[in-house]
N, C-alpha and C positions, 0 to 999 in steps of 0.2 A: 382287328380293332384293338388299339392299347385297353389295357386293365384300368379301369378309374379309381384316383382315390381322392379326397378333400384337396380340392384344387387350394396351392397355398403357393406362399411368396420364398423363394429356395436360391439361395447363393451360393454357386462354384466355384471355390479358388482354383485354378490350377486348369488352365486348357489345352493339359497334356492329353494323353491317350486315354488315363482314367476319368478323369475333370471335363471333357469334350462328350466324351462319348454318356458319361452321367448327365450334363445338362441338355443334350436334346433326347436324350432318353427320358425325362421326368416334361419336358417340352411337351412333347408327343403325349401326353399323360394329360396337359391342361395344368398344368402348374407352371407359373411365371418365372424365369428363369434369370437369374444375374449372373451370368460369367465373366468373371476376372482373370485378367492376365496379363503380367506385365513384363513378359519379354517381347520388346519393341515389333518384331519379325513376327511373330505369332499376333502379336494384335493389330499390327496391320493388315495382317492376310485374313483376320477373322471382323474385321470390318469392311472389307471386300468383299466378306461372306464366303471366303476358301477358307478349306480346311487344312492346316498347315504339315498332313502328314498323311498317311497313306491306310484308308481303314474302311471295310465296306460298309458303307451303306449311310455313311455318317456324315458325307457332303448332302446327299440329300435331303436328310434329318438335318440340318443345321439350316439348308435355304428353306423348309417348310418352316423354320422355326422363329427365322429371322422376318420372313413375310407373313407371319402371321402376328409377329409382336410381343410373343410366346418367350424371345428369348434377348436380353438387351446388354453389349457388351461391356465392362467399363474395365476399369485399367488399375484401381485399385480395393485394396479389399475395406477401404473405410468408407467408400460409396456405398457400399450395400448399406439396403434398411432389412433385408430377408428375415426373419421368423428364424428359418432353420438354412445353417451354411455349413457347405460338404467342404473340407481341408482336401483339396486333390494336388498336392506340390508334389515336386520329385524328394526322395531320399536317397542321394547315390553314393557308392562306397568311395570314401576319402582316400586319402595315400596311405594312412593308418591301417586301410582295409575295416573301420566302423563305417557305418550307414548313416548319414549326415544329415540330420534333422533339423537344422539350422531352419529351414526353408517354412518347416511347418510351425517352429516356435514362433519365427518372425508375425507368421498370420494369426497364432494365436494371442500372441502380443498386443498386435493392432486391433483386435475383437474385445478384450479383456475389459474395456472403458467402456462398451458400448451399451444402451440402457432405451429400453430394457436387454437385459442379455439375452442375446440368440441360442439357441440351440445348439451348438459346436457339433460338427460329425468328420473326425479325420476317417480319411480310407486311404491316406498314406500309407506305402508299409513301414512299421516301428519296429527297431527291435523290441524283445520283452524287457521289460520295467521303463518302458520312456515315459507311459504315461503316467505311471505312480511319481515319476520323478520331478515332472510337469506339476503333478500337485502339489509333491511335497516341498518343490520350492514356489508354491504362490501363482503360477505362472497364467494360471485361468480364473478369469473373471468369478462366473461360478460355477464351481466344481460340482455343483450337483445336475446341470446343464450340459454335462461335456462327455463326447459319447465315443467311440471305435466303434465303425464298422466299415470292415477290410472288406475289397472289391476282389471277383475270382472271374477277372474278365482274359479272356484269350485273343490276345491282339490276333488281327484276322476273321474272326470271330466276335468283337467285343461287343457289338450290340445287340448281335441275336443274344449275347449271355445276359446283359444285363435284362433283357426281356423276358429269357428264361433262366433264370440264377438255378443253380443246385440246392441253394441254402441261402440263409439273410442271419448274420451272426452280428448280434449287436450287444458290444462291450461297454458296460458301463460300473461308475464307481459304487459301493455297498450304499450311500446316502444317495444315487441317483432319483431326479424327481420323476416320479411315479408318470405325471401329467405328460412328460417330457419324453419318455421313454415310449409311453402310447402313441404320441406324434412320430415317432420313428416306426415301431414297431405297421402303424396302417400305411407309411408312407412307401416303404420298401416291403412291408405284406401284400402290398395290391397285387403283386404276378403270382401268389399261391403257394411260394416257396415254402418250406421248413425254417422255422422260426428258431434261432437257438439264443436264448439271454445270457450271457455270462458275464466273467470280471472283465476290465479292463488287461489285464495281464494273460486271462484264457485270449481272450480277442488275440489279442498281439501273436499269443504262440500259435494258433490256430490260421494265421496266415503263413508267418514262417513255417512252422508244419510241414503246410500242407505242397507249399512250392518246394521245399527241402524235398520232401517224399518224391516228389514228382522227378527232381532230378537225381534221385536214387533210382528210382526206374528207370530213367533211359540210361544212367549209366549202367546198370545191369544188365539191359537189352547191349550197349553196345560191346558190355565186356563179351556176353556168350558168342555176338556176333564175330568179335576178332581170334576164339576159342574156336568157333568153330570154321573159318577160315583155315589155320594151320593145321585142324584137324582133318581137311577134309569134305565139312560138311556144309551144307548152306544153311543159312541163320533165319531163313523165313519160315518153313516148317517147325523147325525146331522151338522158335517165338512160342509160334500157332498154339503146339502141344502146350506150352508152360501155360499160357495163357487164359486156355478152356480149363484150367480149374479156377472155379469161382471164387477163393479165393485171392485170389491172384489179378485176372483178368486180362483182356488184351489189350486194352488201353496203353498207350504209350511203350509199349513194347516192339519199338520199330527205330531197330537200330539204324546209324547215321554214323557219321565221323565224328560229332560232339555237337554240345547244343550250348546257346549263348540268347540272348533277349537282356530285361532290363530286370527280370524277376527272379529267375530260377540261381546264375551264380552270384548274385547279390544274396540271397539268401544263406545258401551253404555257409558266406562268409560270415551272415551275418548271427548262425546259429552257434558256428564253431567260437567266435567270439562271446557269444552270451555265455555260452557255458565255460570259457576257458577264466571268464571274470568273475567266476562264481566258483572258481575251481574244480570245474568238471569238464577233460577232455570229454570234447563231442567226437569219438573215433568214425563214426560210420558217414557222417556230413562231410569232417575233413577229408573221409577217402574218394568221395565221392565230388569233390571239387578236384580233387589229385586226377582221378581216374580220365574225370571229362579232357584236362590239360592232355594227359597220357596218349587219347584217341586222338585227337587231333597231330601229337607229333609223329604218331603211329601211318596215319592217313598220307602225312605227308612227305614222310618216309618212303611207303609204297608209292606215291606216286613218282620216286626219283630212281626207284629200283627199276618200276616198268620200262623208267623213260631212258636207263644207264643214266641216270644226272639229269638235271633242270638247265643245267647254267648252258645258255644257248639256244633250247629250246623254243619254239614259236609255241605258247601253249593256253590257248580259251578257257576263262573263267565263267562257267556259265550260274550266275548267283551270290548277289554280293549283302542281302538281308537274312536276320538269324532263320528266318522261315517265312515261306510264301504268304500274299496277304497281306505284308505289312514292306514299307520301306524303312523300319529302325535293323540299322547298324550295331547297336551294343553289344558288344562281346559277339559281336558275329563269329563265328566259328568260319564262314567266306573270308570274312577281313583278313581274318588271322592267317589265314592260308593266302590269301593274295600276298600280306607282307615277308610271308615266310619265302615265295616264290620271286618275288622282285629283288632280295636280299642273297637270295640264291643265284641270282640272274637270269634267269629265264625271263624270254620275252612277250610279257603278257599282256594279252585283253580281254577285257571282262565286259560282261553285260548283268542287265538284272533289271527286269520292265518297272521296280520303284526307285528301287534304293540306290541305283548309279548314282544319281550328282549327291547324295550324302558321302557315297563313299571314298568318291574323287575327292570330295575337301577332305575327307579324315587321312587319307591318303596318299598324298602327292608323290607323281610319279607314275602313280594308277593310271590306266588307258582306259578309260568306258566308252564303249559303241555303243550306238543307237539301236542297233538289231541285233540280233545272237550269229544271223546269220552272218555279218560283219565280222563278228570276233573271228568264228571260225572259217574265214576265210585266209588260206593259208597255213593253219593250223596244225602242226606236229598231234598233237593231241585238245582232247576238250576234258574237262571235269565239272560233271554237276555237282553244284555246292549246295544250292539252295533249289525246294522241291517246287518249283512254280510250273503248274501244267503246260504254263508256253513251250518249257524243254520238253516233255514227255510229248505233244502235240507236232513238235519240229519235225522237219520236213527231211528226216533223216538219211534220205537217198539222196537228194539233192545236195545237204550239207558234205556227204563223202565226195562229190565229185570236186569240192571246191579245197577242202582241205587235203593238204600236203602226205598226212599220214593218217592212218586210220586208227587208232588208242582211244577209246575212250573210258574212263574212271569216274564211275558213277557212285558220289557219297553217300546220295540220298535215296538209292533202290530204286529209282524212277522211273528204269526203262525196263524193257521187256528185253531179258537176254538172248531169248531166241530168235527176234526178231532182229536184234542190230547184230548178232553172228549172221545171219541170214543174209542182212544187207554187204556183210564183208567188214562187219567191224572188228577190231580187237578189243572185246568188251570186257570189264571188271567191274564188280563192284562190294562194296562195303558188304560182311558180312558172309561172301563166298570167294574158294579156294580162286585163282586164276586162273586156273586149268578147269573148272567146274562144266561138268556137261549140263548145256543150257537147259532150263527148267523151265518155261514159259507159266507163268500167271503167281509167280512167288518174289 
């Protein structure tokens, strides 16, 4: 059973992944729901009652929501009458390489006149000072009204998060009204969380932060990972050990060929830029947007060595979204490798049970098959890109008898080495030597 709290009247802008997955999660709660969105495609498929992207559990929360009356769509943000409205628009990084805020001013804009004033809650992500900046040119109806609080939802994952959050950080300005902040504070208190109040400008860094940190750790997972490739060693014990000091922990310590999504290197960029405007090289963020680039030419390097050269080769992409779970494309770490492989000339097909037809439009030229077992039909080689249990589950005996050669280059650690040596594979993968004597369950 959801968490109750003062069933109240709550407006979503933004029917992306944070804005979608926030209004039938407060839906489900008995709070009336207005979701805005106004890119054409997305609002047609969400008055269909489809969900326009790929996320568990959130088609069926959306049709409990929409037959219950719980949640009612409209197209722009001056129809809402809501009490209290969640800013969930995108911020994506410009050509400049800043984090493009356009989207959330525009909605604050439109809200600004509105009377009595609403409650304003962005969970965009800002760089630090956007919101000071918002005030200090005028930009909000009233400032005492207007709130940050960043969303720490894990596509894949995002509505078990927002149901069990880790924390509820609610950013607001020194004159915030007291009344205002209460209505926030029960609304997002209902699941039990840890309550943290701070400024508008903690909020802000305290998301950047915290994605920054996040992609500091894998990239240090993947650097020891390619250390101890040339060393010799396999990088899943080695993880294990760092890991079990509490300190530290094991979390995210599971190296990969690089990591991409719509958060983690929008962030790096977006911190190394904060601080570079303020006069302070951010060294440890910038290396770690370097490093991520690094794995990834690294990755695909090895895979031209095993193969003596790409250009020619028949070779299975098995994975074409940043991680299982979800069908976004962004900065895919797969993409990038598909286009690296096509430009190289090899002759590729790829699959991936969400994200094919996004990636065939992003880019043309791209082959996507219906099955996995398709791609690797004929196959010189395969390479898991992306960790979706369809590949570890595949029917890997079957699959050698149809493919041409046996290589397979495993980015994402997903299969058991001992067991595709077993079957007559030539197995490798991220993390361990080539020659590594198989280690089953690491």
């Amino acid at each position: 059973m959801e968490p109750r709290a003062t069933a109240r009247s709550i407006a979503v802008i933004g029917a992306g992944y944070v804005g979608l997955v926030s209004a039938v999660g407060f839906a489900a709660m008995g709070h009336r729901v207005e979701l805005v969105e106004t890119d054409p495609g997305r609002l047609a498929a969400l008055r269909r009652g489809e969900v326009p992207f790929t996320e568990a559990g959130v088609q069926d929360a959306l049709t409990a929501g929409l037959r219950a009356s719980t949640i009612a769509v409209l197209e722009h943000a001056s129809e809402t009458t809501a009490g209290v409205v969640l800013v969930c628009v995108g911020t994506p990084i410009d050509d400049r390489g800043h984090a493009d805020t356009d989207a959330v001013e525009q909605v604050v804009a439109e809200l600004a006149d509105r009377a009595p004033a609403p409650v304003i809650v962005v969970r965009s992500t800002l760089p630090v000072g956007t919101c000071e900046r918002l005030l200090r040119e005028g930009a909000i109806g009233d400032p005492s009204r207007f709130f940050l609080v960043p969303e720490f939802l894990r596509q894949g994952a995002a509505l078990e998060d927002f149901r069990h959050p880790t924390r509820v950080v609610i950013g607001g300005a020194p004159d915030a009204d007291p009344a205002a902040r209460a209505v926030l504070e029960e609304l997002f208190g209902a699941f039990g969380a840890r309550l943290l109040s701070v400024t508008l400008e903690e909020s802000e860094l305290i998301k950047n932060g915290a994605n920054a940190f996040l992609a500091l750790k894998i990239s240090f997972a993947n650097e020891i990972a390619g250390l101890a490739e040339r060393a010799g060693a396999d990088a899943g014990p080695v993880l294990e050990g760092i890991g079990l000091d509490p300190r530290i922990g094991r979390s995210m310590l599971n190296p990969s060929f690089g990591f991409g999504g719509s958060c983690l290197p929008k962030e790096l960029a977006t911190i190394a830029i904060s601080g570079r405007e303020r006069g302070l090289d951010m060294h440890v963020t910038s290396a770690a947007a370097e490093a991520n680039q690094a794995h990834q030419r690294q990755f695909a390097e090895r895979i031209a060595g095993m193969l003596d050269g790409v250009a020619g080769r028949r070779i299975a992409l098995l994975g074409l979204a940043f991680k299982a779970g979800t069908d976004d494309i962004r900065s895919s770490p797969a993409v990038a490798l598909a286009r690296w492989l096509i430009e190289h000339h090899a002759i590729l097909e790829a699959h991936d049970p969400a994200a094919g037809p996004r990636a065939a439009r992003a880019l043309p030229g791209l082959i996507v098959t219906s099955t996995a077992e398709e791609a690797l039909d004929g196959a010189e080689a395969a390479i898991i890109a992306t960790e979706w249990p369809d590949y570890r589950d595949l029917d890997w005996a079957a699959a050698r008898e149809v493919m041409s050669a046996t290589v397979v280059i495993d980015g994402r650690r997903l299969l058991d080495p001992a067991r595709m040596r077993t079957l007559g594979y030539t197995y490798t993968r991220v993390g361990s030597p080539s020659g590594e004597v198989a280690r089953a369950g690491r």
